[in-house]
C-alpha positions as CSV (number, residue, x, y, z in Angstrom):
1,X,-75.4,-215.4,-119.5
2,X,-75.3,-215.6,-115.8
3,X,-72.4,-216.3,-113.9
4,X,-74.1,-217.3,-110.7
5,X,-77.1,-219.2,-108.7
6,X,-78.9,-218.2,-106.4
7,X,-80.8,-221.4,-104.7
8,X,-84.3,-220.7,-103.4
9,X,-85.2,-223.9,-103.2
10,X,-83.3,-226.3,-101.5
11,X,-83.5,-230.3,-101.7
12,X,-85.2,-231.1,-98.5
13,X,-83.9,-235.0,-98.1
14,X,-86.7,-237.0,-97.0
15,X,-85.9,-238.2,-93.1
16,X,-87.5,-240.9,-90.7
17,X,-85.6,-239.9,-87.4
18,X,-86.6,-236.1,-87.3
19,X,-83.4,-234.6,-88.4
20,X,-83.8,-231.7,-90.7
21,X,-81.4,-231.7,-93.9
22,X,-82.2,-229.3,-96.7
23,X,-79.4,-229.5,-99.2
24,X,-78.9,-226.2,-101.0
25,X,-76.0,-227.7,-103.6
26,X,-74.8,-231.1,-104.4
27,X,-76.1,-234.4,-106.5
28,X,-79.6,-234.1,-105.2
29,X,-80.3,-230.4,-105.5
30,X,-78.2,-229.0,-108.0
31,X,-76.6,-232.3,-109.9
32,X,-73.4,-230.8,-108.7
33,X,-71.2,-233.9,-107.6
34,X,-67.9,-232.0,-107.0
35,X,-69.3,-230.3,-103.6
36,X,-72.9,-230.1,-101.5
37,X,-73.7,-227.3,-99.1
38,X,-76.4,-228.5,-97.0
39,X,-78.3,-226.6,-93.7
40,X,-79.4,-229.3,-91.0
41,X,-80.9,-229.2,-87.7
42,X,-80.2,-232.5,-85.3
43,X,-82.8,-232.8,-83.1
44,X,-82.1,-233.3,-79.5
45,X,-80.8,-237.5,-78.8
46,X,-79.8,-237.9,-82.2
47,X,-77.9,-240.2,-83.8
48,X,-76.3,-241.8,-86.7
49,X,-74.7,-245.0,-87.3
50,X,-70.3,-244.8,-87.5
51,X,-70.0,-244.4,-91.4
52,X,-66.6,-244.2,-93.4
53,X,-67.0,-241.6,-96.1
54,X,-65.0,-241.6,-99.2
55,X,-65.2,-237.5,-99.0
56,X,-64.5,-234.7,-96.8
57,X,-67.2,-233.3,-94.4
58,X,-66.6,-229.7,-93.0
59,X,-69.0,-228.9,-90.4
60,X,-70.1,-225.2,-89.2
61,X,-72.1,-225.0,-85.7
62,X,-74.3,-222.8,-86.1
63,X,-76.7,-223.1,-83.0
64,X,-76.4,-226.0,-80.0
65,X,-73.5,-228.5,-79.6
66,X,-72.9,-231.5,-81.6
67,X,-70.8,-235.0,-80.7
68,X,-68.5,-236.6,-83.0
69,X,-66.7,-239.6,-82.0
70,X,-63.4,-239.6,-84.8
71,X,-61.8,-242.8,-85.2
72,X,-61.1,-243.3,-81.1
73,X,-61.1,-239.8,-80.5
74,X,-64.4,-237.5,-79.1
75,X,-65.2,-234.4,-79.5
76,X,-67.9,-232.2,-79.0
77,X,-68.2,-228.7,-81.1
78,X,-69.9,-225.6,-80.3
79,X,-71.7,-222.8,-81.5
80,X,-69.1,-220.8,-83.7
81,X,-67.0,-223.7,-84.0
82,X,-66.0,-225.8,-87.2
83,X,-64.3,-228.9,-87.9
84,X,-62.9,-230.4,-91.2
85,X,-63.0,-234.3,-91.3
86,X,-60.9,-235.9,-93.9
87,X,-62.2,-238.9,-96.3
88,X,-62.2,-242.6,-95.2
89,X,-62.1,-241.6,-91.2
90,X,-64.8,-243.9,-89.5
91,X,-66.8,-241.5,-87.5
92,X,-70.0,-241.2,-86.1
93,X,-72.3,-237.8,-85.5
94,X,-74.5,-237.6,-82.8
95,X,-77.1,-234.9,-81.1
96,X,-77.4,-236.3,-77.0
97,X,-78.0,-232.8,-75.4
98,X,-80.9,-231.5,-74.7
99,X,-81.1,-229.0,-77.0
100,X,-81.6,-229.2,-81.1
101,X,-78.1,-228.9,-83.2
102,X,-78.0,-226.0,-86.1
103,X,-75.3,-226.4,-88.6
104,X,-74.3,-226.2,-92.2
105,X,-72.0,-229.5,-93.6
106,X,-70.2,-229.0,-96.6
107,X,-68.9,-232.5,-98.7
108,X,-66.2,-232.2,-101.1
109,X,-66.4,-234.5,-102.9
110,X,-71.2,-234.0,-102.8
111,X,-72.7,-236.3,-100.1
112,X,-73.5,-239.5,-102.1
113,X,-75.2,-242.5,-100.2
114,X,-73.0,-244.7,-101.9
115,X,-70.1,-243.6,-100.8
116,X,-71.0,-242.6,-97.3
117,X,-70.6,-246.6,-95.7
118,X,-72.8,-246.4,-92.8
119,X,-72.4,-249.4,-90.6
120,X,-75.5,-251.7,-89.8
């Protein structure tokens, strides 16, 4: 019996504002609901609604810059940076450079739309 996966064939989660999100472990790829491992590319002027996610969210830039705006605080991360984001902080994730955004999120516990509260 093998002791390990190797994921070909990630989840690519369907999208309708042209950011990129292929999810290589968690609930939707793998059923795996303790952690997801997802690749994404922000495209340039992107932006998500403030959410208040009852997990953690590490985030690895790979290529570009991205904005996050933490509770009242801003910050913007580039390439070679990472930043770990604790559960239940209201944050919002944004792409408004030029340029398209590269990174890989990790969620402990998986991403789950349910618990991600995105604000209307």
């Amino acid at each position: 019996m093998k002791k390990y996966f190797i994921q070909k064939t990630p989840f690519a989660v369907p999208t309708e504002d042209g950011k990129v999100i292929e999810e290589h472990h968690g609930a939707a790829a793998t059923q795996n609901t303790d952690i997801s491992i997802a690749h994404m590319i922000a495209p340039p002027h992107w932006s998500e609604p403030f959410q208040t996610p009852e997990f953690d969210e590490y985030t690895y830039i790979i290529k570009g810059k991205k904005k996050f705006i933490i509770e009242d605080q801003t910050v913007i991360l580039e390439s070679g940076q990472s930043i770990h984001i604790e559960k239940n902080a209201r944050v919002q994730y944004s792409n408004p450079f030029d340029e398209p955004c590269e990174y890989i999120a990790i969620c402990l516990p998986a991403f789950d739309f349910n618990k991600v509260h995105r604000e209307e």
